[in-house]
C-alpha positions in Angstrom: -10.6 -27.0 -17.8 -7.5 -28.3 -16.9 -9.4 -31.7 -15.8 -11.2 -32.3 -18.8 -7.4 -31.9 -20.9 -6.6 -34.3 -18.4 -9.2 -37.1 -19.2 -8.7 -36.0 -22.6 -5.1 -37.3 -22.5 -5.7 -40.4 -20.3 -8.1 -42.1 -22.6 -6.0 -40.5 -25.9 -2.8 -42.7 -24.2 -4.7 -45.7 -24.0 -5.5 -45.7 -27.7 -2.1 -45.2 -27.7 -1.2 -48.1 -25.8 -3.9 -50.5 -27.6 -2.2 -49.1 -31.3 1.0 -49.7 -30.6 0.2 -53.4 -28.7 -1.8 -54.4 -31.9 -4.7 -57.0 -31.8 -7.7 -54.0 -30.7 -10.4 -54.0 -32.9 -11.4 -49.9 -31.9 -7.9 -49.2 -31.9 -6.8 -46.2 -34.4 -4.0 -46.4 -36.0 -0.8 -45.5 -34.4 -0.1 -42.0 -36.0 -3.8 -40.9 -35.0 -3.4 -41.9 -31.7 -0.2 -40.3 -31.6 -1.1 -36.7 -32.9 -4.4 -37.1 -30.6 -1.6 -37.8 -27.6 0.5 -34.7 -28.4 -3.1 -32.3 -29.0 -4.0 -32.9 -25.6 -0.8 -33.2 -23.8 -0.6 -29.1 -25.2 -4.2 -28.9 -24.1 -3.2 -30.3 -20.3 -0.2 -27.7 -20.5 -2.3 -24.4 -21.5 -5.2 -25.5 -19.5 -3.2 -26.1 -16.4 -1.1 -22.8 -16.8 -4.6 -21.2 -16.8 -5.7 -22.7 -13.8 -2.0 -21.5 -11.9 -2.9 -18.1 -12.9 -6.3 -18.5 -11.5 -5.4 -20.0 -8.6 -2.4 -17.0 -8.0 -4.9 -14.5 -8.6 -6.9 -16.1 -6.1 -4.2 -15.5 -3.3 -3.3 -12.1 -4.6 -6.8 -11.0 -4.0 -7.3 -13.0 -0.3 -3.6 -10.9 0.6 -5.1 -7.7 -0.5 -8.0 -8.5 1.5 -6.2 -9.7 4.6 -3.6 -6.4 4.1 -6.6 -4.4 3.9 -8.2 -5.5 7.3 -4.9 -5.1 8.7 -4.6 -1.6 7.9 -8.0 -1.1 9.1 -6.9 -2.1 12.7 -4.0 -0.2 13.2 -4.3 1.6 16.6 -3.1 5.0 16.5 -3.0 7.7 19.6 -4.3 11.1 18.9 -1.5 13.9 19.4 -4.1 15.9 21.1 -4.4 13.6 23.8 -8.1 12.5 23.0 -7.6 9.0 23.4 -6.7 6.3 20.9 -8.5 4.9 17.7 -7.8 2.5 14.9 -7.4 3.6 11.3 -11.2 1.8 10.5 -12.4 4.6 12.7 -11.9 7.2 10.5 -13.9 5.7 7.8 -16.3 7.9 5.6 -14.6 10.9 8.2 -11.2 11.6 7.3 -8.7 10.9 4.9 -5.6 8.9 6.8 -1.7 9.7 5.5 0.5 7.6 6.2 3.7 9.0 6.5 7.1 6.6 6.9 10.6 7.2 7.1 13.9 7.5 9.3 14.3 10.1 11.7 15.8 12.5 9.5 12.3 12.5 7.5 10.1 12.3 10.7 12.0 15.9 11.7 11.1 17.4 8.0 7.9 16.1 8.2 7.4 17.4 11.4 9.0 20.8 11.1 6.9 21.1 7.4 4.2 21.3 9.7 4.9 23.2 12.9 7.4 25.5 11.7 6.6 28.8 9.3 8.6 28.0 6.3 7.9 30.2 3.8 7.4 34.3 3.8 4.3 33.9 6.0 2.3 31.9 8.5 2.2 28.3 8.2 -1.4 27.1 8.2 -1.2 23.9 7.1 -2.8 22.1 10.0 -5.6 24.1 9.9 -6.2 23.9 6.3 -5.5 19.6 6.6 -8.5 19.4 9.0 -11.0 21.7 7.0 -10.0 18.8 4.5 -10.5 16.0 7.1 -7.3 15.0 7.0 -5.0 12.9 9.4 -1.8 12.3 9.0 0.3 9.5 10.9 4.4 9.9 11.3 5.8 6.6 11.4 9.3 6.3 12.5 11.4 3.7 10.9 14.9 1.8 11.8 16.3 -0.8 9.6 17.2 -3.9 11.4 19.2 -6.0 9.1 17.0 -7.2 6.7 13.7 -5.9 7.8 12.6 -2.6 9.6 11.1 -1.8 12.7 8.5 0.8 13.9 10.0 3.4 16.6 8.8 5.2 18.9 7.4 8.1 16.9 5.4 10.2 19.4 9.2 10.7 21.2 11.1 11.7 18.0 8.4 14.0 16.7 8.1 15.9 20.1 12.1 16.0 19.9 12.3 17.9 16.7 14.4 21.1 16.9 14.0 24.0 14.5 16.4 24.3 11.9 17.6 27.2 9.7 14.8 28.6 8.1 12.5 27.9 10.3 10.2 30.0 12.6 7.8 29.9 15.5 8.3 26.1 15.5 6.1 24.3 18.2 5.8 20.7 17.7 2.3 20.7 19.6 1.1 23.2 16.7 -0.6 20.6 14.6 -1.6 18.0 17.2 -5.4 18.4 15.9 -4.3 16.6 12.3 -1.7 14.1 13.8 -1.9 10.8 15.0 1.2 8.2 16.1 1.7 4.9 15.7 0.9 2.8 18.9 1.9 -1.4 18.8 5.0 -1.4 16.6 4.5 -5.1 15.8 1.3 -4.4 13.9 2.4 -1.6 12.1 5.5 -3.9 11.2 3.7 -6.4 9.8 1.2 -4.0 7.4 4.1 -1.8 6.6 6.8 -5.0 5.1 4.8 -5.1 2.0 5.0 -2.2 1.2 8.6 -1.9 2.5 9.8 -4.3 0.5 8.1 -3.1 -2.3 9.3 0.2 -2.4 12.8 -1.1 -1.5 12.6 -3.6 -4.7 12.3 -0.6 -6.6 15.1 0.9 -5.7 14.4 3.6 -3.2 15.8 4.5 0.1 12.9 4.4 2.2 14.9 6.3 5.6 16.1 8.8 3.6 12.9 9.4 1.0 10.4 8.0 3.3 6.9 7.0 1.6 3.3 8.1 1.8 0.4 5.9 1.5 -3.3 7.9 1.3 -6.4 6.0 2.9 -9.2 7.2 1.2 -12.1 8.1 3.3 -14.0 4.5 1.9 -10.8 2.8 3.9 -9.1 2.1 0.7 -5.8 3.4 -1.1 -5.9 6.5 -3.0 -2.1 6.8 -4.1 1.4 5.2 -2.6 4.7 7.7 -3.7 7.9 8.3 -2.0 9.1 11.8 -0.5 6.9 14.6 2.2 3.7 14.6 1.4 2.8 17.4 -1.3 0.8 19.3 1.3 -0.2 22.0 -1.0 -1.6 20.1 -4.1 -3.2 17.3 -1.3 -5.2 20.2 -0.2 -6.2 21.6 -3.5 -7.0 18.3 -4.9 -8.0 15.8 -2.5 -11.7 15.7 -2.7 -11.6 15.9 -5.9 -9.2 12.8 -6.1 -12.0 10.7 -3.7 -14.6 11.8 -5.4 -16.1 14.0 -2.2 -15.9 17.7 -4.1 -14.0 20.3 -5.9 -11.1 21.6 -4.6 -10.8 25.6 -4.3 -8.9 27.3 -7.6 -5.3 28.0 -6.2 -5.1 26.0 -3.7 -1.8 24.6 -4.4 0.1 28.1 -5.2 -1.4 29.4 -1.6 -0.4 26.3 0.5 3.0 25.3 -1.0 2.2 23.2 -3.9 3.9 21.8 -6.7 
């Protein structure tokens, strides 16, 4: 341990001391004491390097734990109008998808959901709660040098249709969606992984990210862009460990 190198060196630099001085009977001689000196002044460096690590591992793990509790208290309120939970409530449930990004992204999110897409209906809200799925727009604004929750529940019921799409109703999948209720929490869980995703070069408004809760409150997978709908239906229970998805899945719903 990095005290023992230490105690090592202190007694190795008064042998030192007594060499050099002259006139100590158990004193080596000088070159001993000074190739004992520079052994442990190495073993003080390594040994105390160790114990930085240690002790940095140490915080990274009491941050994870203290980001996990704080994603486990996010209050969200139900689109359906059901009241208002926290994200610990869905626990061994539902799956919980984050989904963050500037408004332009909120409105493809949004319209991905209540708007049919491709050749024919879009059942993708009914298919994301027959996999216990919820999934949680969060609307972001960048403030300088930090961002800031909006107000989600307003954009996402503002959404227009665009070309391409049909039958939109933005109330159409208001059993699988949750918003985003006390910005300043969900500010202060999100930076993290803000900054994070912003130190590795992406443009988090434009790209948005996703971040998957697991059903055992922990996280599956973080990526940038919509969510893969199609392939997070085909393969989600098999990603938690819950059960085989069906075989083609992904083709039906719009996978990859």
């Amino acid at each position: 341990s990095a005290g023992s190198a230490l105690t090592a060196l202190y007694f190795s630099m008064l042998n030192t001391i007594k060499a050099y001085a002259g006139g100590f009977s158990d004193a080596p001689p000088l070159d001993e004491a000074l190739t004992s000196d520079a052994i442990n002044i190495g073993a003080a460096i390594v040994c105390g390097f160790l114990a930085f690590r240690e002790y940095q591992a140490g915080q990274s793990n009491l941050e994870r734990i203290a980001q996990g509790g704080r994603l486990a208290s996010l209050p969200l309120e139900l689109a359906n109008g059901q009241g208002r939970r926290t994200v610990k409530e869905y626990r061994r449930f539902s799956r919980v998808v984050l989904a963050a990004g500037g408004p332009d992204y909120i409105s493809r999110l949004c319209r991905s959901l209540t708007a049919d897409q491709l050749s024919d209906e879009n059942i993708l809200p009914q298919k994301l709660l027959d996999t216990d799925i919820v999934v949680v727009p969060i609307l972001l604004s960048n403030t300088g040098s930090s961002f800031s929750v909006g107000d989600t529940k307003a954009a996402w019921n503002a959404v227009e249709a665009q070309e391409g799409d049909r039958n939109m109703d933005t109330q159409r999948a208001n059993d699988v969606v949750a918003f985003p209720i006390s910005p300043a929490a969900w500010e202060t869980y999100l930076k993290s992984e803000l900054d994070t995703a912003v130190g590795q070069g992406f443009d988090v408004l434009d790209k948005g990210i996703t971040i998957i809760v697991k059903k055992n409150g922990r996280i599956l997978r973080r990526a940038t862009g919509l969510p893969p709908w199609g392939d997070m239906i085909a393969t989600m229970e098999v990603a938690d460990g819950s059960k085989f998805g069906m075989p083609g899945d992904s083709e039906r719903y719009g996978g990859r």
